[in-house]
VEXBALO-471098 format. One record per residue (C-alpha): x, y, z. Coordinates in steps of 0.5 Angstrom, whole numbers, padded with zeros to 4 digits. Layout:
// VEXBALO-471098
> c1/c2/c3
> X/Y/Z
...
END
This chain:
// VEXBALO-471098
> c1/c2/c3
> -0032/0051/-0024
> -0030/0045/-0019
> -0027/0046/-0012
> -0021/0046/-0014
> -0017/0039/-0011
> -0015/0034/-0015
> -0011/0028/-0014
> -0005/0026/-0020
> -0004/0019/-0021
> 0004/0018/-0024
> 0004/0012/-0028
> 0011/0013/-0030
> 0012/0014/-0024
> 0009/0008/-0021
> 0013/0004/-0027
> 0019/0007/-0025
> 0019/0004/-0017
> 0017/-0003/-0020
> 0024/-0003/-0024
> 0027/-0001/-0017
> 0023/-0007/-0015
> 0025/-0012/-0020
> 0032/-0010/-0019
> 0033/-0011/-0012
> 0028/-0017/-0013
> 0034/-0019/-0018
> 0039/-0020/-0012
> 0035/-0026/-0009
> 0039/-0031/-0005
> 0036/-0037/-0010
> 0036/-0034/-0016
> 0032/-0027/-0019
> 0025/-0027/-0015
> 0019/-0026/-0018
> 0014/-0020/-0017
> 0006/-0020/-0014
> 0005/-0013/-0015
> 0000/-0012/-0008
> -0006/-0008/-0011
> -0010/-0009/-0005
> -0015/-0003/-0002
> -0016/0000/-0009
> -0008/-0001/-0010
> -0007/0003/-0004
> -0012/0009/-0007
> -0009/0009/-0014
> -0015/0006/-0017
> -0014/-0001/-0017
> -0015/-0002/-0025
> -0011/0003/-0029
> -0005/0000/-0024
> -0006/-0006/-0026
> -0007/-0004/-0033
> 0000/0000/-0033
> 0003/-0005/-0030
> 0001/-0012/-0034
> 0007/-0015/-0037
> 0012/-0011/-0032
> 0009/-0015/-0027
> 0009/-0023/-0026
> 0003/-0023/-0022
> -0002/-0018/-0017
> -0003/-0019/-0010
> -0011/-0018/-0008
> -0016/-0019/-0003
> -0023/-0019/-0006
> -0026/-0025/-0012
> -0030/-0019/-0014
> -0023/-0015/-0016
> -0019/-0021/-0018
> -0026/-0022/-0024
> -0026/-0015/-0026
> -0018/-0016/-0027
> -0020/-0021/-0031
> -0025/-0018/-0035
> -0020/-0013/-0037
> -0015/-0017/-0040
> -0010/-0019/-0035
> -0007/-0025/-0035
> -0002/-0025/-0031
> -0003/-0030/-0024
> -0007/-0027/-0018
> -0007/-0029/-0011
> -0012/-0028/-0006
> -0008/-0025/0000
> -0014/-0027/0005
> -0015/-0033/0000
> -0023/-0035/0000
> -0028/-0033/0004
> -0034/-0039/0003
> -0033/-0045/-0001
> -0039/-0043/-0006
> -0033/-0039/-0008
> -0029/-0044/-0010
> -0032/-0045/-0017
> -0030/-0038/-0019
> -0023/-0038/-0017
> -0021/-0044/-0021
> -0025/-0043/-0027
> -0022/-0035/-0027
> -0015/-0039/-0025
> -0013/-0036/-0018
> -0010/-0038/-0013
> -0012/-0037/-0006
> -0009/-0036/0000
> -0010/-0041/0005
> -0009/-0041/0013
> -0014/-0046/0016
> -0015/-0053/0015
> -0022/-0052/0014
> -0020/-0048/0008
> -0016/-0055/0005
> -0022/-0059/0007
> -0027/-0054/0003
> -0022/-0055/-0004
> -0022/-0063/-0003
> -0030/-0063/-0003
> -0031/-0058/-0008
> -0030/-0062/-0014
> -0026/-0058/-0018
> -0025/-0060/-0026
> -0018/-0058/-0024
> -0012/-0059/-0019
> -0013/-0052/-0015
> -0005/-0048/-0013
> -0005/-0046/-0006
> -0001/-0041/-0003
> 0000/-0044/0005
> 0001/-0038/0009
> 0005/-0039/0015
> 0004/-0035/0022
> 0011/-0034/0024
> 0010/-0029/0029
> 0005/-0023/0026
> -0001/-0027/0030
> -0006/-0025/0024
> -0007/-0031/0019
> -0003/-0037/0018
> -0002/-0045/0020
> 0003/-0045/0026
> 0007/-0051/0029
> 0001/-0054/0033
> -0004/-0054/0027
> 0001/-0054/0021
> 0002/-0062/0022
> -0006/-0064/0021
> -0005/-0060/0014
> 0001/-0062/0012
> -0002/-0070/0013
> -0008/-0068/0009
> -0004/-0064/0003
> 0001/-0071/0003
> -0007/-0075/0001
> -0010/-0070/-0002
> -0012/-0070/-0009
> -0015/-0063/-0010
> -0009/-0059/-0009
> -0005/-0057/-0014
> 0002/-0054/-0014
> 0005/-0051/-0008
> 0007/-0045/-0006
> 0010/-0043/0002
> 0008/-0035/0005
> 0010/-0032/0011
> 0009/-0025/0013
> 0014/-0020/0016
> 0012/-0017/0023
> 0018/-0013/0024
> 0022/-0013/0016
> 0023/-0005/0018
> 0025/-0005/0025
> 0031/-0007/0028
> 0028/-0014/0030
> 0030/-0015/0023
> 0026/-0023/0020
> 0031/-0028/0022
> 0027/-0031/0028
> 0021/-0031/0023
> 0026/-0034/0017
> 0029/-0040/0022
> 0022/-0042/0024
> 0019/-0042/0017
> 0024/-0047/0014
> 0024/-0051/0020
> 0016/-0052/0018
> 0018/-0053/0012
> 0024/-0058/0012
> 0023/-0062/0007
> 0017/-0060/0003
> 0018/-0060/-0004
> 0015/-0052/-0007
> 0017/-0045/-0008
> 0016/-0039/-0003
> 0014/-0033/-0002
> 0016/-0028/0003
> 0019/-0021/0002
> 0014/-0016/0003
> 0017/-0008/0002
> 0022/-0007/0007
> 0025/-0015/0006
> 0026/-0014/-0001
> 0030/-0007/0000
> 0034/-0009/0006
> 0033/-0017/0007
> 0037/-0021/0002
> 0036/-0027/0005
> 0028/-0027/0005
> 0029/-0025/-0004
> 0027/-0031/-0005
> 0021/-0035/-0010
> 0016/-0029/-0011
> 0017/-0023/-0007
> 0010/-0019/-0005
> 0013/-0011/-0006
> 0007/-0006/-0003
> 0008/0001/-0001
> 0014/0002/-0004
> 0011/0002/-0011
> 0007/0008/-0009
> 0013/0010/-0007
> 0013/0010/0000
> 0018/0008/0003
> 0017/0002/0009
> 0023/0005/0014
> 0022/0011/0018
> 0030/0012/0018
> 0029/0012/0010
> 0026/0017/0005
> 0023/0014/0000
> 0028/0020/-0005
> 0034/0016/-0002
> 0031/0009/-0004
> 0030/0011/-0011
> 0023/0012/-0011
> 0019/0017/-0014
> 0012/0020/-0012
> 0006/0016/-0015
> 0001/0020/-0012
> 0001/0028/-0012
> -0006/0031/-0007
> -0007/0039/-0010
> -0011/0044/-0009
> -0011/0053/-0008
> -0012/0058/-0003
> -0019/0060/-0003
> -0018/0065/0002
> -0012/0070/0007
> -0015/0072/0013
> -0009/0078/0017
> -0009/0074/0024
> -0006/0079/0030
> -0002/0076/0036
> -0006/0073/0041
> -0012/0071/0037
> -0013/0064/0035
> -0014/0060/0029
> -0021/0055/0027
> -0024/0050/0031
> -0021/0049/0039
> -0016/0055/0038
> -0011/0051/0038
> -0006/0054/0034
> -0005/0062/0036
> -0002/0067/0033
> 0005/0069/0036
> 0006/0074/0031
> 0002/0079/0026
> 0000/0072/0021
> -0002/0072/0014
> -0007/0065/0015
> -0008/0062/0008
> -0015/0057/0008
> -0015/0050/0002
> -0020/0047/0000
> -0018/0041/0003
> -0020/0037/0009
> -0021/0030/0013
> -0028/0030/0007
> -0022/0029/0002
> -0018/0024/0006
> -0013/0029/0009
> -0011/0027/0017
> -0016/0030/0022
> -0010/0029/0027
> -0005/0033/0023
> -0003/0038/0028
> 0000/0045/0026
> 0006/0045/0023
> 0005/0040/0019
> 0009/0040/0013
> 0005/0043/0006
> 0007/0046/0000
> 0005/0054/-0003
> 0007/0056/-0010
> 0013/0051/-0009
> 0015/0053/-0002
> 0014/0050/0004
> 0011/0052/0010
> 0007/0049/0015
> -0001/0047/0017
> -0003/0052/0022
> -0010/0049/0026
> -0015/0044/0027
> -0016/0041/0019
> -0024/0043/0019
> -0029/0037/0014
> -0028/0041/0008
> -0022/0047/0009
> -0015/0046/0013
> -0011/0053/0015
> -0003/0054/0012
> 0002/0060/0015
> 0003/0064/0009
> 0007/0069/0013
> 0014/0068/0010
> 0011/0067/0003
> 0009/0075/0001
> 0007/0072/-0005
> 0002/0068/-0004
> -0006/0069/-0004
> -0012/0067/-0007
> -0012/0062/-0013
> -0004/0060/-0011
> -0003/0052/-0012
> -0002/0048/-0005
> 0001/0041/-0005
> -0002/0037/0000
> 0003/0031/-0001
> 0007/0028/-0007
> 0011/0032/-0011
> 0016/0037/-0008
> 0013/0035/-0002
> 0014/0027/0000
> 0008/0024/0004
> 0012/0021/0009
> 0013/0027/0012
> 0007/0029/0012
> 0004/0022/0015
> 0010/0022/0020
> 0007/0029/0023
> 0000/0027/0023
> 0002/0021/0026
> 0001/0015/0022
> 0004/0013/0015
> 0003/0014/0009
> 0000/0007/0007
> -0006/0011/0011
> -0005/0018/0007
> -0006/0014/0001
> -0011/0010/0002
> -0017/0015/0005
> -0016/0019/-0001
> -0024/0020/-0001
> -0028/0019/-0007
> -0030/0025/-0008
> -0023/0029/-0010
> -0023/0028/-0018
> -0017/0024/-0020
> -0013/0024/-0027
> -0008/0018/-0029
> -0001/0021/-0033
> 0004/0018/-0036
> 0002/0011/-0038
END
């Protein structure tokens, strides 16, 4: 028999969170938005082509950092645009991205100078991305002038499109200071833009525009700390399952796993799951952490060991070896856990280790 962990992967549901998407993407200031569905990091975890495959003609297009991964699209059968988050990375790759049609990203002058030397067969479309106040990639006002005269000449670039990203979309700062800087940029430049990531397209109207680029919340996470993903309409995509391998009767005073961190403050009945941070589950989730047994909650109660981590079965009688756990997913949204552990569930998602088996449902 294999260890018993397993990740379940909802593509009905995935689908679902694409159509909450499409409907608040349908609510844009200029019209309806169109949809990049971000697939990068492995489609946050969720394996990159049987989303993309479930997705195909939901979608208008994919959002991804890799050329590897935009040809493995392709030779899918997936003809819907792809843009290339981080665009290119050498100018080598330039003759790949236009033979298979992607569109790059581009974020430095050297990168536009690299498409007008390359001597492509056709006039390559750009995403030009903006850096409005996130201070990771971007044209800003001092270099943006120096690109904007070589775009007005250039005869290698074809259609484009302006981007930014939101630093702050999901906290009171809000993408108001980032919006009046952006059009300010592009006042009187002729191009479609891309701007709403997750939390824009949920709460920022005014930045549901062009091509909207929604991550997380097709996972169904949710982007706000405030909001659950339930109360967005969001359902789980992802669901991390295992069992009970063990119960060990714990007396008052006496301490649980590795450092002792959790002490027993009552006769306890400790659980043991085959689960741990070898698997992607959070080292740095302390006790308490929420988990799920027989379809009761309880919570984590000692330091999360390589491969096992410990649950509190106390109040829950009824479970024992071989009872089922939900790590997170459903029945246990996780975003509490993250929220716990500390971090978000981007990060859960994401370190889903390569060796839990996974199994895709619902297509």
């Amino acid at each position: 028999m294999p260890r018993p962990i397993r990740a379940t992967i909802d593509l009905g549901a995935l689908k679902h969170n694409l159509a909450v998407a499409r409907q608040h993407a349908d609510q844009g200031v200029a019209g309806p938005a169109r949809l990049f569905a971000v697939i990068k990091a492995n489609a946050y975890g969720h394996g990159m082509l049987p989303v993309a495959q479930a997705l195909a003609g939901l979608t208008d297009g994919f959002a991804l950092l890799d050329l590897s991964e935009a040809a493995k699209l392709r030779e899918a059968g997936i003809r819907e645009p792809i843009l290339l988050l981080e665009g290119f990375f050498q100018p080598e790759d330039l003759e790949a991205v236009a033979e298979l049609g992607i569109i790059p990203a581009v974020h430095r002058l050297e990168q536009l100078e690299a498409i007008e030397a390359a001597g492509l067969p056709v006039k390559l479309p750009v995403f030009i991305k903006f850096n409005t106040g996130m201070h990771r990639l971007g044209f800003t006002a001092q270099t943006w002038p120096a690109a904007q005269a070589f775009l007005a000449r250039s005869r290698a670039i074809g259609p484009v499109t302006y981007m930014t990203h939101f630093a702050e979309a999901d906290g009171a700062r809000g993408v108001d200071w980032q919006l009046e800087r952006f059009r300010a940029w592009t006042a009187g430049w002729q191009g479609e833009v891309s701007l709403a990531n997750s939390a824009a397209l949920l709460r920022h109207k005014e930045a549901v525009q062009g091509w909207a680029r929604p991550g997380i919340l097709l996972y169904g996470g949710s982007p706000f700390a405030e909001v659950s993903a339930e109360e967005l309409g969001l359902k789980p995509v992802m669901t991390l399952e295992s069992e009970i391998l063990a119960v060990q009767d714990v007396a008052p005073g006496e301490r649980v796993g590795y450092g002792g961190i959790f002490e027993a403050t009552r006769p306890s009945r400790i659980g043991i799951v085959a689960c741990g941070y070898a698997d992607g589950y959070p080292r740095h989730a302390p006790p308490g952490t929420p988990i799920l047994v027989d379809g009761r909650p309880t919570v984590t109660a000692g330091r999360v060991s390589m491969d096992m981590l410990f649950c509190d079965l106390t109040d829950l009688p009824q479970a024992g070896v071989g009872s089922p756990v939900t790590l997170w997913g459903k029945g246990m949204p996780a975003d509490a856990v993250a929220a716990a552990a500390g971090t978000i569930s981007y990060e859960l998602f994401c370190a889903l280790a390569p060796r839990v088996p996974v199994r895709w449902i619902g297509n």
